[in-house]
LOGUTI-156880 format. One line per 3 residues: number of its first residue (from 1); their letters; for each residue x, y, z of C-alpha. Coordinates in steps of 0.05 Angstrom, whole numbers. Example, Ala and Ser with C-alpha at 12.3 -4.5 7.8 and 13.67 -1.06 7.14 Angstrom:
<doros>
1	AS	246,-90,156  273,-21,143
</doros>
This chain:
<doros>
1	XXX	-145,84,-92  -82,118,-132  -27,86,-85
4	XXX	46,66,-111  114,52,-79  187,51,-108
7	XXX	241,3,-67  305,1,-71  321,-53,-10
10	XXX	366,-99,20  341,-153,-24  344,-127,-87
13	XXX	395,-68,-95  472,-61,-91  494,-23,-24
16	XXX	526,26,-65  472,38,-114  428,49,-44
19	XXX	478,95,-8  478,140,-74  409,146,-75
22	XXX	401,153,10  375,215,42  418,215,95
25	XXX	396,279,135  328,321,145  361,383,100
28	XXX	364,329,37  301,298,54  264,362,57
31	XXX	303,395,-17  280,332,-47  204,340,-22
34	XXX	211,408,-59  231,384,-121  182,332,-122
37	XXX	127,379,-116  152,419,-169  157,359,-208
40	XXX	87,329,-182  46,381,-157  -6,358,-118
43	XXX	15,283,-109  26,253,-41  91,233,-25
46	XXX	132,207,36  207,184,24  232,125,80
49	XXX	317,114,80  343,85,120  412,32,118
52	XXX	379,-17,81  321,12,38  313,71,-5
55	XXX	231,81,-24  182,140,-45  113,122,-26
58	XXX	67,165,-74  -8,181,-70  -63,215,-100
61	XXX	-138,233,-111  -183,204,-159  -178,268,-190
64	XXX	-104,257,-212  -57,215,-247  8,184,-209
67	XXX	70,187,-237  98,132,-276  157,84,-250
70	XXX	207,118,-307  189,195,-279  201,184,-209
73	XXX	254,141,-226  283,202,-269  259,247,-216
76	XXX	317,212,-170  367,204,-227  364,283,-229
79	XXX	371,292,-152  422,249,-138  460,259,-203
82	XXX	459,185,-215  453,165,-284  384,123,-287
85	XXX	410,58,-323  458,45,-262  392,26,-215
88	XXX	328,31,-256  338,-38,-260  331,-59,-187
91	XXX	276,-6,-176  215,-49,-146  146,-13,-166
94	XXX	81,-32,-126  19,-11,-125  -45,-5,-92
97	XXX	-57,-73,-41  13,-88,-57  33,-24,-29
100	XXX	0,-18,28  18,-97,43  92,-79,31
103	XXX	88,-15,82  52,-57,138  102,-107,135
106	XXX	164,-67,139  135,-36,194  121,-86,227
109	XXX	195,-109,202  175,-176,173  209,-151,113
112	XXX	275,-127,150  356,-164,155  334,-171,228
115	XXX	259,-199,233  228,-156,282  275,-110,291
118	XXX	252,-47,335  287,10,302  243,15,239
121	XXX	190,32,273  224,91,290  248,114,227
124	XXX	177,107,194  159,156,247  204,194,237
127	XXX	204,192,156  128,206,171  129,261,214
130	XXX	189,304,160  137,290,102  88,322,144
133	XXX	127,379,155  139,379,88  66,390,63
136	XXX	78,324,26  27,283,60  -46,284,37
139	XXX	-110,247,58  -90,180,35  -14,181,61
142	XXX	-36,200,130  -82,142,127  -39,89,108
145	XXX	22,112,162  -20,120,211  -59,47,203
148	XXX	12,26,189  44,50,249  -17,21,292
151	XXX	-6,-44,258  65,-50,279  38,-34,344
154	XXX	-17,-88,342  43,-137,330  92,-117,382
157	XXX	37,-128,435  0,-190,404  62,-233,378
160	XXX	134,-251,414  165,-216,345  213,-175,366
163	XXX	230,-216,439  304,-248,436  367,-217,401
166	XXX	380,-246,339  445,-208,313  501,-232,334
169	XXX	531,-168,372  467,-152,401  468,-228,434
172	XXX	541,-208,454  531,-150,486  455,-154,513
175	XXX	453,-230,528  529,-248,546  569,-179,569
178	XXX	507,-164,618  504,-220,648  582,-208,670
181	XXX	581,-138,682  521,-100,709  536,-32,670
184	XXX	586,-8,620  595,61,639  667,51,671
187	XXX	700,3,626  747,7,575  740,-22,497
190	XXX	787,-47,462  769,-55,386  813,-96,351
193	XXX	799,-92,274  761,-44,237  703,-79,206
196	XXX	626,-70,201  622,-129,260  670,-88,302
199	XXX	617,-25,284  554,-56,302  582,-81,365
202	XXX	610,-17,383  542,20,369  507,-38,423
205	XXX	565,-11,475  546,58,462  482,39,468
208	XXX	495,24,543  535,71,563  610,53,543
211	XXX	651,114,535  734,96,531  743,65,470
214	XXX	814,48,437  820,19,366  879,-15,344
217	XXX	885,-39,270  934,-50,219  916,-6,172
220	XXX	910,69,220  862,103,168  812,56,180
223	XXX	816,52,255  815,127,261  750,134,220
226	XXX	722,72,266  746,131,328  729,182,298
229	XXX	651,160,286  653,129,356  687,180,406
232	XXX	753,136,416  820,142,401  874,102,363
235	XXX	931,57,385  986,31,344  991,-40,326
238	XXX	1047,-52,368  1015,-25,428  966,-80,428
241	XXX	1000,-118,483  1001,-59,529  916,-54,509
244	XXX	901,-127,516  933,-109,591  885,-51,598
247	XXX	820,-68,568  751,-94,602  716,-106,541
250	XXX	758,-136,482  725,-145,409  771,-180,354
253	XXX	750,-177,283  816,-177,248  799,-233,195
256	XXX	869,-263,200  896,-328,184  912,-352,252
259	XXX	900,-336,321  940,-268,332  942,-269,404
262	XXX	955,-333,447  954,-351,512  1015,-346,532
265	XXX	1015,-271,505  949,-256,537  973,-277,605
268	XXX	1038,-237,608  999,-174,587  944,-185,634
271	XXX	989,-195,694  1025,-128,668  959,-94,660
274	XXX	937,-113,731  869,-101,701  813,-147,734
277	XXX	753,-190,694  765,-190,615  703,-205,568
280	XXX	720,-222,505  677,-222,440  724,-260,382
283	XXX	691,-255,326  741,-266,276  735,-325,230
286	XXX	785,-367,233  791,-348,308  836,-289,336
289	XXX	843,-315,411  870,-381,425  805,-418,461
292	XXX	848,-438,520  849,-374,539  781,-377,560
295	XXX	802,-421,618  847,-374,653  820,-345,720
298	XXX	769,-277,705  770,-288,635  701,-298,595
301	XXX	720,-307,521  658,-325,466  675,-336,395
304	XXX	629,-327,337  599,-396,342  576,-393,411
307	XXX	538,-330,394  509,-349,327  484,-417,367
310	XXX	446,-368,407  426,-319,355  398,-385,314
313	XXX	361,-400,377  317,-332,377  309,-324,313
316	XXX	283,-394,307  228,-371,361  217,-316,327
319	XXX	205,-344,264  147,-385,295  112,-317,311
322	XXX	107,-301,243  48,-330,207  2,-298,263
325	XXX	42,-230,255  27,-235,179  -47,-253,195
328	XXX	-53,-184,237  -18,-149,179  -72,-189,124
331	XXX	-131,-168,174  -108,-92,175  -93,-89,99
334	XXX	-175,-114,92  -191,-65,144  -156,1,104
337	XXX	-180,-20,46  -253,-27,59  -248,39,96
340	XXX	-203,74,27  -266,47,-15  -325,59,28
343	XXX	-299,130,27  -297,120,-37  -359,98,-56
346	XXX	-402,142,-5  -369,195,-52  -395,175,-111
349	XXX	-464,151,-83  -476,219,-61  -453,247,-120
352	XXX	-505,195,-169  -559,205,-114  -554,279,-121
355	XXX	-550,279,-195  -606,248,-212  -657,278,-161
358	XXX	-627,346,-196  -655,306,-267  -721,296,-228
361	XXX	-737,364,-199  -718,387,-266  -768,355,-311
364	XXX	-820,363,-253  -814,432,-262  -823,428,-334
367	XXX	-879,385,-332  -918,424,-270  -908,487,-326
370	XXX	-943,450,-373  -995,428,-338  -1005,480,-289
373	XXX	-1080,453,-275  -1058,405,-219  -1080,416,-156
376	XXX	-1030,405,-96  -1042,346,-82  -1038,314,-148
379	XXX	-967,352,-155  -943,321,-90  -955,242,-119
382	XXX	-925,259,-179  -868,278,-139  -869,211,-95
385	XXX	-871,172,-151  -822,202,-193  -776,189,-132
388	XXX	-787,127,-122  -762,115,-195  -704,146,-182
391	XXX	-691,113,-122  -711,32,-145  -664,52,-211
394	XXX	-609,74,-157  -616,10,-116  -574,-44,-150
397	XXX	-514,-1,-172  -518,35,-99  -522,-42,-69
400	XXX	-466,-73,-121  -425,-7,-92  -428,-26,-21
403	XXX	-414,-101,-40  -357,-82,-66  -329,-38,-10
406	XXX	-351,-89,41  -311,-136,7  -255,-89,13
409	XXX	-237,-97,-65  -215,-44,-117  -265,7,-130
412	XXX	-279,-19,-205  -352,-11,-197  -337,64,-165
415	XXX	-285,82,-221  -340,57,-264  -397,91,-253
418	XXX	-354,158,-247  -336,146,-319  -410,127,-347
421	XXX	-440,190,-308  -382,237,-315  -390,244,-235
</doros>
């Protein structure tokens, strides 16, 4: 098995060392495919970014000779026009079992921010599927996706992995906002703040179905990129009175120093607003809403505690589902392996087998010239017995070979023999 991977994750790389080396769209994806190939012709490749990984999975025959951590790591120097010694450093290099253990697990995202989130899935498709396109894939890539995909799938259905929502704005929105309003589509957002945590709730609005969003920050240029991105518009600071008045939904993320609306303020712009129920997500630490207003009539206000008791609660039950998700992932890795070298090895067998029968028939015919005074018969247990020679001195490597694959270990033996009999 020739099988490496490159990682640039979460973990172990700077975001912006990772956004610089991102493919963030099909058209980039697909130009760097072509230079690889160029680069690499005939090696396997498929490329997975997503927001918190950049990796190159790379494959190829036992015919051929993978690419060493430095070239692809220049490879993507050169296409991204990022000098090498800002992130050759946090490259992580796998290969063979370790690489196909690393791809079943982020599949199956035990090796994800959010432990068993569903959206990788997803993009592994879908980084899948463009490498296919791209003529990038080979015999070994499409194996280990595939089994990798139908590992992930193994998981979803045999563990509790991904049940609960374990981020805090998907608890806000799917666990909390639900269970006060039965759909989104006609309310109105207020975003106050322009942070990531105002972002990644906003996306689990979109999500279902929230359409009027205003933004109000201090600082405009960031709330009209946060609009922009999102399909909303922007409010000036000191229109946030006449918002807090108007809003359904209300998510705070301002980071100040003190609460920045109390509840005296809330009231008065309610009761102007004439707006009805108000669910608030503050999740600004120190807080942004004064607590008390959570007692006035209609008003459902969580703060970041309340959620992250919640989100502590799933992901602890999630955790628990772990060890048996990482036993389906150890019982899958056996099972691609021992199919990688059994292919393997019924290569070379029939290659050996063939070989020396060729040796045989050979010096039978040589000998039969020589002594062409043997009847039929006699020729025919020559014959027998010369293969059965061939075949008792073929037993114990042939048996040692399927051992070995059985076993699901590295094809030493087959890599072996190919070398001693120039197969």
């Amino acid at each position: 098995m020739n099988l490496m991977s490159l990682s640039l994750t979460h973990q172990k790389a700077q975001l912006k060392v990772r956004e610089r080396l991102a493919f963030p769209d099909r058209a980039r994806t697909v130009a760097a495919y072509d230079e690889f190939r160029r680069r690499f012709p005939g090696i396997e490749a498929v490329i997975l970014s997503t927001c918190n990984r950049v990796e190159l999975y790379a494959a190829a025959d036992s015919g051929r000779t993978l690419p060493t951590t430095h070239q692809v790591a220049q490879y993507l120097s050169d296409f991204h026009e990022v000098p090498l010694d800002e992130f050759v450093g946090e490259l992580e290099t796998r290969t063979e079992t370790a690489t196909v253990e690393h791809l079943y697990e982020v599949v199956a995202s035990l090796d994800s921010m959010v432990l068993g989130e569903p959206q990788i899935v997803s993009q592994v498709k879908e980084a899948y599927r463009v490498a296919e396109e791209s003529g990038t894939c080979g015999p070994l890539t499409h194996a280990l996706f595939q089994t990798a995909i139908r590992t992930s799938g193994r998981i979803r259905t045999e563990t509790k992995l991904s049940e609960g929502r374990v981020s805090i704005a998907s608890v806000a929105v799917g666990d909390f906002g639900k269970s006060i309003f039965d759909h989104f589509g006609d309310k109105r957002v207020l975003i106050i703040g322009a942070g990531e945590m105002a972002e990644e709730t906003l996306r689990y609005l979109k999500d279902e179905g929230i359409g009027d969003i205003v933004v109000v920050n201090r600082s405009r240029e960031r709330a009209e990129k946060l609009a922009t991105d999102w399909g909303g518009y922007v409010a000036d600071w000191d229109q946030l009175d006449h918002w807090l008045g108007q809003a359904d939904v209300i998510v705070s993320t301002t980071g100040a120093d003190r609460p920045i609306v109390t509840r005296s303020r809330f009231k008065a712009a309610r009761r102007a607003g004439g707006r009805g129920t108000a669910f608030i997500l503050d999740l600004g630490a120190p807080r942004d809403f004064e607590p008390t207003i959570g007692d006035l009539d209609d008003v459902f206000l969580y703060d970041i505690d309340s959620l992250r008791k919640t989100c502590d609660e799933n992901r602890a039950a999630r955790t628990r589902e772990i060890e048996r998700a990482q036993q389906i992932v150890e019982e899958e890795v056996g099972r691609f392996l021992g199919d990688v070298n059994h292919r393997a090895s019924s290569d070379v067998v029939a290659r050996l087998r063939e070989g020396w029968h060729d040796i045989s028939r050979q010096e039978l015919e040589r000998l039969f010239r020589k002594v062409p005074h043997l009847t039929e018969e006699d020729r025919k247990q020559v014959e027998l017995s010369v293969a059965r020679i061939v075949n008792k001195l073929l037993h114990p490597p042939l048996e040692a070979l399927r051992d070995e694959a059985g076993e699901g270990q590295q094809h030493g033996l087959v890599n072996a023999l190919r070398r001693l009999f120039r197969l």
